[in-house]
PDB file of N, CA, C and O in Angstrom:
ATOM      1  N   UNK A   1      73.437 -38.023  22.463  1.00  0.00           N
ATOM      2  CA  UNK A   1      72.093 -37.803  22.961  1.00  0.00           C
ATOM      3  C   UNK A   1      72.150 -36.680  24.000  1.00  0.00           C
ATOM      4  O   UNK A   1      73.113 -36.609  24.764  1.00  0.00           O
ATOM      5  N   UNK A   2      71.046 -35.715  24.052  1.00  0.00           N
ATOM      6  CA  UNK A   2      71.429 -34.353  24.673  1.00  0.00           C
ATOM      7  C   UNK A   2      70.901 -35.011  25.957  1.00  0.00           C
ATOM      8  O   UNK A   2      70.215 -36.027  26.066  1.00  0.00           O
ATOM      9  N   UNK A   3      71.533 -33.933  27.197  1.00  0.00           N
ATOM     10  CA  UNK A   3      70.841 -34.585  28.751  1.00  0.00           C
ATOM     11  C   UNK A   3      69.890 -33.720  28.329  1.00  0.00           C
ATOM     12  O   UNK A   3      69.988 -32.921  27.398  1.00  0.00           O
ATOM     13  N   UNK A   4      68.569 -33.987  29.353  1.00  0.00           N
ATOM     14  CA  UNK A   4      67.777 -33.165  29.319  1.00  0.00           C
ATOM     15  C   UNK A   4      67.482 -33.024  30.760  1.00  0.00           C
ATOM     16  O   UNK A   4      67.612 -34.073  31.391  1.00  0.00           O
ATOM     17  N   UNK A   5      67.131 -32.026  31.410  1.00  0.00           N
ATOM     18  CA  UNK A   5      67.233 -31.496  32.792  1.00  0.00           C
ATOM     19  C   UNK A   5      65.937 -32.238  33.086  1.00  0.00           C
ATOM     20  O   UNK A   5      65.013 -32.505  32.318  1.00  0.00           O
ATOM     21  N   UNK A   6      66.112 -32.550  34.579  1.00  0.00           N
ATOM     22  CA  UNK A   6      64.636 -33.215  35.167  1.00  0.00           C
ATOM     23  C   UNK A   6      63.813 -32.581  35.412  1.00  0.00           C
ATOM     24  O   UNK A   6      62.731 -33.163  35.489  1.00  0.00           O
ATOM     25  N   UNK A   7      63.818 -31.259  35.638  1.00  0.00           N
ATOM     26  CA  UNK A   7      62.325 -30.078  35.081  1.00  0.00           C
ATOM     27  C   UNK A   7      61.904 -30.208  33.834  1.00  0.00           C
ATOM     28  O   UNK A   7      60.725 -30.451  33.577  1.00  0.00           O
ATOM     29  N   UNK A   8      62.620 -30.093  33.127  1.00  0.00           N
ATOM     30  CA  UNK A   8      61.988 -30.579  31.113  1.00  0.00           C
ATOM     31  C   UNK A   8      61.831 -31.642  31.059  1.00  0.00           C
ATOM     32  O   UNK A   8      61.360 -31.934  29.960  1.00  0.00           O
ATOM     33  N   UNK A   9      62.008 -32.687  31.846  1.00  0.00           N
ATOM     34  CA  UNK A   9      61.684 -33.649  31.488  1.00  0.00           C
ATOM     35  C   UNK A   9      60.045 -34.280  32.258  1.00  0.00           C
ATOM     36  O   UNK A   9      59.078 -34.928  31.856  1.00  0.00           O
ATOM     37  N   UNK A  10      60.338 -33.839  33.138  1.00  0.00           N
ATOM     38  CA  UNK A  10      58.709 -33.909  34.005  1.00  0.00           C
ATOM     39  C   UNK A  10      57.720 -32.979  33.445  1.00  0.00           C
ATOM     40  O   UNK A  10      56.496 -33.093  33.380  1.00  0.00           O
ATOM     41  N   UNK A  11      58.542 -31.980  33.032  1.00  0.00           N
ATOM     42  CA  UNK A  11      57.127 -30.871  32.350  1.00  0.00           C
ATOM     43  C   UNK A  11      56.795 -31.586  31.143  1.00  0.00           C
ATOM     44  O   UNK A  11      55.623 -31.832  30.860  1.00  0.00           O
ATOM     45  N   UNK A  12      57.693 -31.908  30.470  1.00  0.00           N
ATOM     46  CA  UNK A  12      57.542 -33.034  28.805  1.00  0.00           C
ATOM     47  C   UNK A  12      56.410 -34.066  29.303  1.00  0.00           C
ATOM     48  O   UNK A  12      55.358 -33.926  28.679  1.00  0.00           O
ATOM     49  N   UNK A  13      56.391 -35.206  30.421  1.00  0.00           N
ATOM     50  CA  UNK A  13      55.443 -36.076  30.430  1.00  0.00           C
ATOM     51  C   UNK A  13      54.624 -35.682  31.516  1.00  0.00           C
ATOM     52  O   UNK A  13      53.818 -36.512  31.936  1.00  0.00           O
ATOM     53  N   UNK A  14      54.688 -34.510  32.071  1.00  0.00           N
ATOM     54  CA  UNK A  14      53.218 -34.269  32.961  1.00  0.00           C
ATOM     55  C   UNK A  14      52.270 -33.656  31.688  1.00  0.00           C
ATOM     56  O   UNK A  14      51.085 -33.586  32.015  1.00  0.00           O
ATOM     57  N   UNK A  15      52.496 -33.291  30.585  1.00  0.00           N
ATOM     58  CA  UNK A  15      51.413 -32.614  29.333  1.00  0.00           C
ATOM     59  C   UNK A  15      51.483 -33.898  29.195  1.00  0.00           C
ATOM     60  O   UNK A  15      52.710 -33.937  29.288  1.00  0.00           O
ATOM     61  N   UNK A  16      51.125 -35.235  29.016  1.00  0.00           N
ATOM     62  CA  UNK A  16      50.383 -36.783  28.250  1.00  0.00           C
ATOM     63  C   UNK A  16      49.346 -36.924  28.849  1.00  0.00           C
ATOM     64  O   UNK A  16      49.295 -36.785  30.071  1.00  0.00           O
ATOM     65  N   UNK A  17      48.393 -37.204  28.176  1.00  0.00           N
ATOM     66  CA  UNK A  17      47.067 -37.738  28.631  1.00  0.00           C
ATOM     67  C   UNK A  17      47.318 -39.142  29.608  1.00  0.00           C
ATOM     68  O   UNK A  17      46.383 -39.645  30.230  1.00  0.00           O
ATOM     69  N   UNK A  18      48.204 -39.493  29.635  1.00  0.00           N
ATOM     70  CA  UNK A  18      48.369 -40.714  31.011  1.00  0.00           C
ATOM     71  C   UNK A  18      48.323 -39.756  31.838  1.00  0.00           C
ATOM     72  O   UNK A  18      47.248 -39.688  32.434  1.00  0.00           O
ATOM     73  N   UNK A  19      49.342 -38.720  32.198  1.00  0.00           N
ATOM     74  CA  UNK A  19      49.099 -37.679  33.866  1.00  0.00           C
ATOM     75  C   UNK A  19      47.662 -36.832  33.596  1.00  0.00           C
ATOM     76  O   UNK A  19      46.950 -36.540  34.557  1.00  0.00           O
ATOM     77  N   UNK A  20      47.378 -36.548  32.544  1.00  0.00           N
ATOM     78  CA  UNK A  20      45.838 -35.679  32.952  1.00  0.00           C
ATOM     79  C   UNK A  20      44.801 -36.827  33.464  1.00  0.00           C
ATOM     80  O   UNK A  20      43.976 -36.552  34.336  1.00  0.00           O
ATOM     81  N   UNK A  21      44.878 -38.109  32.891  1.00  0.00           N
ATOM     82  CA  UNK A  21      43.467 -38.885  33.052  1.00  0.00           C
ATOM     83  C   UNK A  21      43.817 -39.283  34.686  1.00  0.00           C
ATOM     84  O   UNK A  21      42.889 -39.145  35.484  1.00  0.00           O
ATOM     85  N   UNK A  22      45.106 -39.761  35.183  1.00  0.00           N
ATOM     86  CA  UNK A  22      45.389 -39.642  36.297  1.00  0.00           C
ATOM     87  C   UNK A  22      45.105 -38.682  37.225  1.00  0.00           C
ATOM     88  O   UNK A  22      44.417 -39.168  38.122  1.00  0.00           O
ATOM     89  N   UNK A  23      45.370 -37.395  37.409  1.00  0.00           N
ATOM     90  CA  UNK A  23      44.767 -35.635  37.965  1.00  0.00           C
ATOM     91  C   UNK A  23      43.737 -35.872  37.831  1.00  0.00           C
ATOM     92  O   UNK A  23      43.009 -35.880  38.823  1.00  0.00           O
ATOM     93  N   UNK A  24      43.232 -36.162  36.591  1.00  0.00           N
ATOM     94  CA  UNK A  24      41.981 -36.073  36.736  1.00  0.00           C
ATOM     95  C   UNK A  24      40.631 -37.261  37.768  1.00  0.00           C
ATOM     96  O   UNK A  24      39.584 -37.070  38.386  1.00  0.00           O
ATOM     97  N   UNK A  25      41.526 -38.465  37.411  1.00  0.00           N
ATOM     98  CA  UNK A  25      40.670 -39.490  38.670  1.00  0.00           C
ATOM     99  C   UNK A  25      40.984 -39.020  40.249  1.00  0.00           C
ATOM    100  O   UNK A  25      40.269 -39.280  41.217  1.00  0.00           O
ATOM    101  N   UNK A  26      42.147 -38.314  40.259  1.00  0.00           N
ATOM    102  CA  UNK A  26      42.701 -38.315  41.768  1.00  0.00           C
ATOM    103  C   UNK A  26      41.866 -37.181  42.903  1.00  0.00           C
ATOM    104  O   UNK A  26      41.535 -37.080  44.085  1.00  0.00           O
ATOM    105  N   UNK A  27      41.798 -36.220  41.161  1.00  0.00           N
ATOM    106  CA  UNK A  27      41.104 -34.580  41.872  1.00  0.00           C
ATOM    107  C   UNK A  27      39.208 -34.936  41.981  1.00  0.00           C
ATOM    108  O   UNK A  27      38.428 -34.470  42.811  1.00  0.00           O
ATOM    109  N   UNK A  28      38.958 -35.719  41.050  1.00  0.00           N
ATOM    110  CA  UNK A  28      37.057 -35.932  40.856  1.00  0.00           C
ATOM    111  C   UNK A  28      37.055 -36.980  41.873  1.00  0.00           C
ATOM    112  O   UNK A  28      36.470 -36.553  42.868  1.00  0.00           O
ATOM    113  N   UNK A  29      37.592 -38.534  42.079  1.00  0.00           N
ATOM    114  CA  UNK A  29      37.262 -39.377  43.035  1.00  0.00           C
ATOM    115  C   UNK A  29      38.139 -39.463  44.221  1.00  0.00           C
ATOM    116  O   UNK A  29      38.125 -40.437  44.973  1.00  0.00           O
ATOM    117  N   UNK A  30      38.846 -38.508  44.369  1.00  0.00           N
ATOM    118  CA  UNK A  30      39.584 -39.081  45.624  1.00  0.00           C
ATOM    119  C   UNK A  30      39.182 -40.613  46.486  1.00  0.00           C
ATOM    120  O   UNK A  30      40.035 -41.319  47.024  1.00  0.00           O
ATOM    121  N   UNK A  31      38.199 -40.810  46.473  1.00  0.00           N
ATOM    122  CA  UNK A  31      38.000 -42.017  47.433  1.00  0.00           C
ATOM    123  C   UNK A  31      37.934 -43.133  47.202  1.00  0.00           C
ATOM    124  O   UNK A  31      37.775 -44.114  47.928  1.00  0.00           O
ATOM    125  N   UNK A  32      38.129 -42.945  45.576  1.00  0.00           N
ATOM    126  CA  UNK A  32      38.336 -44.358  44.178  1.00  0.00           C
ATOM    127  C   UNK A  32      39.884 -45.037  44.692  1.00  0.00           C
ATOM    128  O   UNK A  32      40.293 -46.179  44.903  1.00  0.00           O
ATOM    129  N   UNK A  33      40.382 -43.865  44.748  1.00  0.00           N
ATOM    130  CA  UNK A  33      41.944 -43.905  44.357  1.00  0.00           C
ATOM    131  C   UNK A  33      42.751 -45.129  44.543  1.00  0.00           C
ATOM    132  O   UNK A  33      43.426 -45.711  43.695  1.00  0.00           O
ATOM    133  N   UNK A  34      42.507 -45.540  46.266  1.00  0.00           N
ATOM    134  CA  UNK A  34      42.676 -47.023  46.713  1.00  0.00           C
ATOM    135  C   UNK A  34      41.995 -48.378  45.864  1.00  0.00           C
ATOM    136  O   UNK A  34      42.495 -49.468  45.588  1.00  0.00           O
ATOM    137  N   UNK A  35      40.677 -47.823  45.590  1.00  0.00           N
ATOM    138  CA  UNK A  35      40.601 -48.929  45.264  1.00  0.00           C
ATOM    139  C   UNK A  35      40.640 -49.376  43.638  1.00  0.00           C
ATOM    140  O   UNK A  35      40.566 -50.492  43.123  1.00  0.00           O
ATOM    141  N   UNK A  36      40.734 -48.529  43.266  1.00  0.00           N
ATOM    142  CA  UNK A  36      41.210 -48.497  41.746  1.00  0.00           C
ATOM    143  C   UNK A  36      42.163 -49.327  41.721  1.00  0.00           C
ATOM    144  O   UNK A  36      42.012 -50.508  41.409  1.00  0.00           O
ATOM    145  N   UNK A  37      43.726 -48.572  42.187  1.00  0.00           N
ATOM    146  CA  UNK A  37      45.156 -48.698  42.386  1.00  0.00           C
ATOM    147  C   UNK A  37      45.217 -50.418  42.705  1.00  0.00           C
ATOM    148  O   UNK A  37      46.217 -50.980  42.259  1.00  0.00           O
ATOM    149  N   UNK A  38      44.209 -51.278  43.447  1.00  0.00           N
ATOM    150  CA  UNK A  38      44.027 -52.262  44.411  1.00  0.00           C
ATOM    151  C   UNK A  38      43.477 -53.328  42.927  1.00  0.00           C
ATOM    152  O   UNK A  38      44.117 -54.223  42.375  1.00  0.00           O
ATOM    153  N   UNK A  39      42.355 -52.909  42.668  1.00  0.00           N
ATOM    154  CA  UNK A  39      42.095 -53.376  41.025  1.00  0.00           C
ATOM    155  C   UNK A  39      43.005 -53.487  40.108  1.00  0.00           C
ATOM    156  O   UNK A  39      43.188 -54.504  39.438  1.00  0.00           O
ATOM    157  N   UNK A  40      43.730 -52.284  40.007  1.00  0.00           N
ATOM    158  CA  UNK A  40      44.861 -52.467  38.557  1.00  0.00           C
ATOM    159  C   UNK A  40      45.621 -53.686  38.672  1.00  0.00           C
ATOM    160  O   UNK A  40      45.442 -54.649  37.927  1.00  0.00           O
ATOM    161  N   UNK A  41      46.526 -53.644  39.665  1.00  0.00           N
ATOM    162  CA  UNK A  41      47.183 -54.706  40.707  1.00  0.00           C
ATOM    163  C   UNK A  41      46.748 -55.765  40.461  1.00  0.00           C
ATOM    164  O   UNK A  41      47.476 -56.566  39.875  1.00  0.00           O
ATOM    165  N   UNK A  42      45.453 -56.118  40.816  1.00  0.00           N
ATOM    166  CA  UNK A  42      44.548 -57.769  40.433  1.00  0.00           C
ATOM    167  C   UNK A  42      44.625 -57.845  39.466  1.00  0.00           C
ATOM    168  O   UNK A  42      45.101 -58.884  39.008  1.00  0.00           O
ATOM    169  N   UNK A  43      44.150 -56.655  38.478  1.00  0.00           N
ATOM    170  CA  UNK A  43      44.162 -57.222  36.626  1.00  0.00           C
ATOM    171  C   UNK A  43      45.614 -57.643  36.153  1.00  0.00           C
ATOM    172  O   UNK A  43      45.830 -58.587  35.393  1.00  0.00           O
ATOM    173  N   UNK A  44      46.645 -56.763  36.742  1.00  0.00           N
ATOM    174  CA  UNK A  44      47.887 -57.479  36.018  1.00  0.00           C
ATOM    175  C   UNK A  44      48.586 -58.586  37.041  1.00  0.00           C
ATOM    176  O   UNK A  44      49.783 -58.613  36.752  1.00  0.00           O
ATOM    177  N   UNK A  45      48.385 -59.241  37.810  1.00  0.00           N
ATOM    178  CA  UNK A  45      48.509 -60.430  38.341  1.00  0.00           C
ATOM    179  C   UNK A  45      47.512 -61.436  37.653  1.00  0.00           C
ATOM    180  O   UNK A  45      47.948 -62.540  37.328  1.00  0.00           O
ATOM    181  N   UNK A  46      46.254 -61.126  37.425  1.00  0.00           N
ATOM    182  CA  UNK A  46      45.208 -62.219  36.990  1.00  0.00           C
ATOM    183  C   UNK A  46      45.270 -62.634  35.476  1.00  0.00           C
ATOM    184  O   UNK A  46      45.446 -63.719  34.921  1.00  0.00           O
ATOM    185  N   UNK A  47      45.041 -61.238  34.976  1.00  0.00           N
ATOM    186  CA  UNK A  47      45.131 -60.934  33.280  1.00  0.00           C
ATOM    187  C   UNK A  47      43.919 -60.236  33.017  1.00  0.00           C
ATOM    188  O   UNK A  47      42.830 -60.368  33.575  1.00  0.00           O
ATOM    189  N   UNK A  48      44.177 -59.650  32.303  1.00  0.00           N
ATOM    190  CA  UNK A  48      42.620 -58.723  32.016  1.00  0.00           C
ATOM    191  C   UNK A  48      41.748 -59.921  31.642  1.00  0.00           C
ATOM    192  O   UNK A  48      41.119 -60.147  32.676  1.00  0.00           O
ATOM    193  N   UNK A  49      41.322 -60.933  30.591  1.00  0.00           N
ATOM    194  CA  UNK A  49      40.210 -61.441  30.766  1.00  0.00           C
ATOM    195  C   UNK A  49      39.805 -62.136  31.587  1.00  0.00           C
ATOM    196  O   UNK A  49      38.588 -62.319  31.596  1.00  0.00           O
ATOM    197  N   UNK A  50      40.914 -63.024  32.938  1.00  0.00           N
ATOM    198  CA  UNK A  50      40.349 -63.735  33.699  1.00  0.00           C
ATOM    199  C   UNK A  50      39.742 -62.698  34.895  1.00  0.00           C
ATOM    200  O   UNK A  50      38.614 -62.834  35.370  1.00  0.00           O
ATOM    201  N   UNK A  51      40.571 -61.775  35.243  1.00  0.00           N
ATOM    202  CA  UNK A  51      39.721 -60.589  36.185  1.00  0.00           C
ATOM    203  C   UNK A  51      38.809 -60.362  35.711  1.00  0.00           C
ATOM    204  O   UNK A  51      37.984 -60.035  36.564  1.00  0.00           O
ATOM    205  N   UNK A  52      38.252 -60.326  34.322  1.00  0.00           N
ATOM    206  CA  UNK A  52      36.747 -59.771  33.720  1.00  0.00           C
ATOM    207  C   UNK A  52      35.875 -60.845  34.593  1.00  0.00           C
ATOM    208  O   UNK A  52      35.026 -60.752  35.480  1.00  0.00           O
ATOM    209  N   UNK A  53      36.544 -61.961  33.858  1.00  0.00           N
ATOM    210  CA  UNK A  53      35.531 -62.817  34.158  1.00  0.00           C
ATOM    211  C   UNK A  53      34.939 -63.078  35.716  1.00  0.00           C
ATOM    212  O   UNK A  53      33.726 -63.220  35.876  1.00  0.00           O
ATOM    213  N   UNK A  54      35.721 -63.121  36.666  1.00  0.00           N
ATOM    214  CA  UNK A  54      36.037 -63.492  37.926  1.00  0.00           C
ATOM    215  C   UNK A  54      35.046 -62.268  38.557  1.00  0.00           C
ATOM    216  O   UNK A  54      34.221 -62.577  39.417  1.00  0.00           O
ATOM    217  N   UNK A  55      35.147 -61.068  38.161  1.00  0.00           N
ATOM    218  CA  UNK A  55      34.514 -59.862  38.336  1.00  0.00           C
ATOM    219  C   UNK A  55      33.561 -59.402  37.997  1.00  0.00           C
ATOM    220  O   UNK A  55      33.094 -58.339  38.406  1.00  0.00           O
ATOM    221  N   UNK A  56      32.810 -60.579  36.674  1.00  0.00           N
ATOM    222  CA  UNK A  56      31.921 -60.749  36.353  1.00  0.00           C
ATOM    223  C   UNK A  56      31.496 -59.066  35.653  1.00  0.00           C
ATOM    224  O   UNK A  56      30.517 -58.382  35.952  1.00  0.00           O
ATOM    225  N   UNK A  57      32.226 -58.848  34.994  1.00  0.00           N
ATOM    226  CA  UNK A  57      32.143 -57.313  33.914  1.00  0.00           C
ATOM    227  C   UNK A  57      32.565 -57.451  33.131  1.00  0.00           C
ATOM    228  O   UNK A  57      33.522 -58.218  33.235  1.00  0.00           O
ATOM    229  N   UNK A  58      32.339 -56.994  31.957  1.00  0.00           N
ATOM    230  CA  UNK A  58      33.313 -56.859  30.356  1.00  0.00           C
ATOM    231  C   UNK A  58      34.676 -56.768  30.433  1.00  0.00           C
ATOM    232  O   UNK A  58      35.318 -56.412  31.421  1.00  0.00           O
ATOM    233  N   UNK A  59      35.037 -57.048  29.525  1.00  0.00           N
ATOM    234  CA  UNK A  59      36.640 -56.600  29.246  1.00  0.00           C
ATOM    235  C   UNK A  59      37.046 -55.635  29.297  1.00  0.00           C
ATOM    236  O   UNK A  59      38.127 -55.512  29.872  1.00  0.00           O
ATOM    237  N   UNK A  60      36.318 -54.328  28.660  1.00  0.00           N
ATOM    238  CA  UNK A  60      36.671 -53.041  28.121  1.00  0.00           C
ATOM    239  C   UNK A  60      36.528 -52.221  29.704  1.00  0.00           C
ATOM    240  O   UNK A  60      37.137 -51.185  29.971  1.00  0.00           O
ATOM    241  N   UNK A  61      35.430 -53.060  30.812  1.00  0.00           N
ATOM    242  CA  UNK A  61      35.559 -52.470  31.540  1.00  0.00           C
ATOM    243  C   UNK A  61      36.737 -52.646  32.376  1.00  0.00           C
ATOM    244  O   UNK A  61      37.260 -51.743  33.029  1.00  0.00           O
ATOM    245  N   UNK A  62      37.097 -53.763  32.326  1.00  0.00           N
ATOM    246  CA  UNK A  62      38.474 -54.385  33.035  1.00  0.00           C
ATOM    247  C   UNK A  62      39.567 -53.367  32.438  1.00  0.00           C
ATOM    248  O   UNK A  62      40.346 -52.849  33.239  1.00  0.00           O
ATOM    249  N   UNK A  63      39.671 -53.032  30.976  1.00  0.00           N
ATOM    250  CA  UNK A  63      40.753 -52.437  30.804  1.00  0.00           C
ATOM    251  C   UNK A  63      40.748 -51.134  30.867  1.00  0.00           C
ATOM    252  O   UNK A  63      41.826 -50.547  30.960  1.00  0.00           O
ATOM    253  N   UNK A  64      39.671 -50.501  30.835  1.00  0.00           N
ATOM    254  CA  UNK A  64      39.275 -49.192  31.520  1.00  0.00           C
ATOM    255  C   UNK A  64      39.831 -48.951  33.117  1.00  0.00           C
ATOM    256  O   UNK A  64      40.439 -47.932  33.447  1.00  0.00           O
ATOM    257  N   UNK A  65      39.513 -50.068  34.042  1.00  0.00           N
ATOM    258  CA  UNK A  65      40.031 -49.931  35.262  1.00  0.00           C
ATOM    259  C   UNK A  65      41.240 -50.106  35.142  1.00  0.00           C
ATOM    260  O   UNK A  65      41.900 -49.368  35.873  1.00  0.00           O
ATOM    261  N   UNK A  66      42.060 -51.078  34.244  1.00  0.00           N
ATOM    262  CA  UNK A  66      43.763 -50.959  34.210  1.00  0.00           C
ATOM    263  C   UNK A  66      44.126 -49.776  34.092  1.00  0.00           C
ATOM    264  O   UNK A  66      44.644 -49.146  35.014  1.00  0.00           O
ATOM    265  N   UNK A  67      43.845 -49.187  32.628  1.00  0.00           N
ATOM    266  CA  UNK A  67      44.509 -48.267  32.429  1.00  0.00           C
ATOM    267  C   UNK A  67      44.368 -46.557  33.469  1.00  0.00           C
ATOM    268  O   UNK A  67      45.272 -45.748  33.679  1.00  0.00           O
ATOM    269  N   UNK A  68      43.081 -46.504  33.874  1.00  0.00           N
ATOM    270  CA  UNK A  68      42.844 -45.724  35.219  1.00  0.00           C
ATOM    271  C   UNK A  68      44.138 -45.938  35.991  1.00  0.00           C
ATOM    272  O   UNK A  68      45.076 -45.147  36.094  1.00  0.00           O
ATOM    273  N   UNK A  69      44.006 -47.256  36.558  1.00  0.00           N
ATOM    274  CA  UNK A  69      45.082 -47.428  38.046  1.00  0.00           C
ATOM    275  C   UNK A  69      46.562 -46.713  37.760  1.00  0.00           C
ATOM    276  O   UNK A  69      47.248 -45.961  38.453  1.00  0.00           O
ATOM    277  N   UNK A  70      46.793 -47.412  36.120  1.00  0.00           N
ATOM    278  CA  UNK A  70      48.003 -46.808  35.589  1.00  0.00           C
ATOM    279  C   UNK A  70      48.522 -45.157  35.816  1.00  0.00           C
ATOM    280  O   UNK A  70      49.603 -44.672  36.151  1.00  0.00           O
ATOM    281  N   UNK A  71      47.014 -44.490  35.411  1.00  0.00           N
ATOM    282  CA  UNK A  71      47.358 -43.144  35.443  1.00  0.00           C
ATOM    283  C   UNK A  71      47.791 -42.664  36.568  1.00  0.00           C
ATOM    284  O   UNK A  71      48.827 -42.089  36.902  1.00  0.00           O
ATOM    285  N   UNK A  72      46.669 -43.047  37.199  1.00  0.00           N
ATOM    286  CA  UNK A  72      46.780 -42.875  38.523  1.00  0.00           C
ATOM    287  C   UNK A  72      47.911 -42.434  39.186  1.00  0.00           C
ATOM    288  O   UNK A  72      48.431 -41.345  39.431  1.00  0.00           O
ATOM    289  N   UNK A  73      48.262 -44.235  39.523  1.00  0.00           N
ATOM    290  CA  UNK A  73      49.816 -44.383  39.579  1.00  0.00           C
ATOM    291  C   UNK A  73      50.993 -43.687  38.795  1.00  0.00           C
ATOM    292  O   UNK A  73      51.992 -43.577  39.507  1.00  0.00           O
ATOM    293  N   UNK A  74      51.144 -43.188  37.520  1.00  0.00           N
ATOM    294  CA  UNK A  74      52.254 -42.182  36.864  1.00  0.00           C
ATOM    295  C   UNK A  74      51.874 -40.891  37.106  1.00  0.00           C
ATOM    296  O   UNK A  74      52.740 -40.022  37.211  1.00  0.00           O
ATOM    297  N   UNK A  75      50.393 -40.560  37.241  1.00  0.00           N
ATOM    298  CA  UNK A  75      50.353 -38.837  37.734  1.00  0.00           C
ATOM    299  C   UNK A  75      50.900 -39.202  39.431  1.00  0.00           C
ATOM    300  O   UNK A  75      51.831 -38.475  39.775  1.00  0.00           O
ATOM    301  N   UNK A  76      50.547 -39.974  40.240  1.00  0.00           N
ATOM    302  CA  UNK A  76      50.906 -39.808  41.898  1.00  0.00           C
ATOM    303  C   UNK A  76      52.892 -39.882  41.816  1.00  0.00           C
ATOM    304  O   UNK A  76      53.764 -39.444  42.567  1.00  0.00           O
ATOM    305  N   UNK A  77      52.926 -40.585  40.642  1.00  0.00           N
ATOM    306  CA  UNK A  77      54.965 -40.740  40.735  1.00  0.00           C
ATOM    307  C   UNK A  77      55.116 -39.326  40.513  1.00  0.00           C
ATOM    308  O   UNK A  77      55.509 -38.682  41.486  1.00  0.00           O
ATOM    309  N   UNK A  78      54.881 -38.686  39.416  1.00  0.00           N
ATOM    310  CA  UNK A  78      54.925 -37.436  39.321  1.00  0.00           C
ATOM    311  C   UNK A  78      55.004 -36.456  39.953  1.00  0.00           C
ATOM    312  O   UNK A  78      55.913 -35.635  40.081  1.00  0.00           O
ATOM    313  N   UNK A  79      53.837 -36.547  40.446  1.00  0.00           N
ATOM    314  CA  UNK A  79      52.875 -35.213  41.447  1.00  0.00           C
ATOM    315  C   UNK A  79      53.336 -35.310  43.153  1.00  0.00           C
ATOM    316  O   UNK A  79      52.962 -34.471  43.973  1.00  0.00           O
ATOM    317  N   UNK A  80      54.390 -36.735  43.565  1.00  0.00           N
ATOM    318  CA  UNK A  80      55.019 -36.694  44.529  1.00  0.00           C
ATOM    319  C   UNK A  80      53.763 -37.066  45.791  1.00  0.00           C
ATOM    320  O   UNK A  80      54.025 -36.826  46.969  1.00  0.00           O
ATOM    321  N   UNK A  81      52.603 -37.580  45.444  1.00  0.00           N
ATOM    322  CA  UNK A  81      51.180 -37.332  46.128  1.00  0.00           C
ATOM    323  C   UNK A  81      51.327 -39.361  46.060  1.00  0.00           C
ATOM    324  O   UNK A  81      51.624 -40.174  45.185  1.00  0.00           O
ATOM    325  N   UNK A  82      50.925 -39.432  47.505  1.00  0.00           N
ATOM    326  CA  UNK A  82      50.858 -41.089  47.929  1.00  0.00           C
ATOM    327  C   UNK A  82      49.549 -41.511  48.265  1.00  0.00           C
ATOM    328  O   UNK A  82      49.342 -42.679  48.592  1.00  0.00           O
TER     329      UNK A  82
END
């Protein structure tokens, strides 16, 4: 298996739509960011349908906010930004 240098390898997964949708919540809401990140956290401790429920919103919106926090969180590992 070839090494691959940790510049090619960060340039390889900063082009995935997980780091753009991430950039992209971090650069449009900055002021989400906390509490997104704070949400994701609850959904995967709770479970996505009991946080729906508890939160009293759909599912899709529950997993919409997971997968947000996610990005979030892998563009900020990335991007070196806390």
């Amino acid at each position: 298996m070839p090494v691959v240098a940790k510049e090619e390898l960060i340039d390889s997964i900063s082009d995935s739509q997980l780091y753009s949708i991430g950039a992209y919540f971090c650069d449009t809401h900055p002021e989400l960011v906390e509490d997104v990140l704070a949400q994701s956290v609850e959904i995967e401790a709770d479970g996505l349908a009991r946080w729906a429920k508890k939160q009293k919103v759909d599912e899709a919106v529950a997993l919409q906010t997971l997968i947000t926090g996610l990005a979030v969180r892998f563009y900020t590992a990335l991007a070196g930004n806390a």
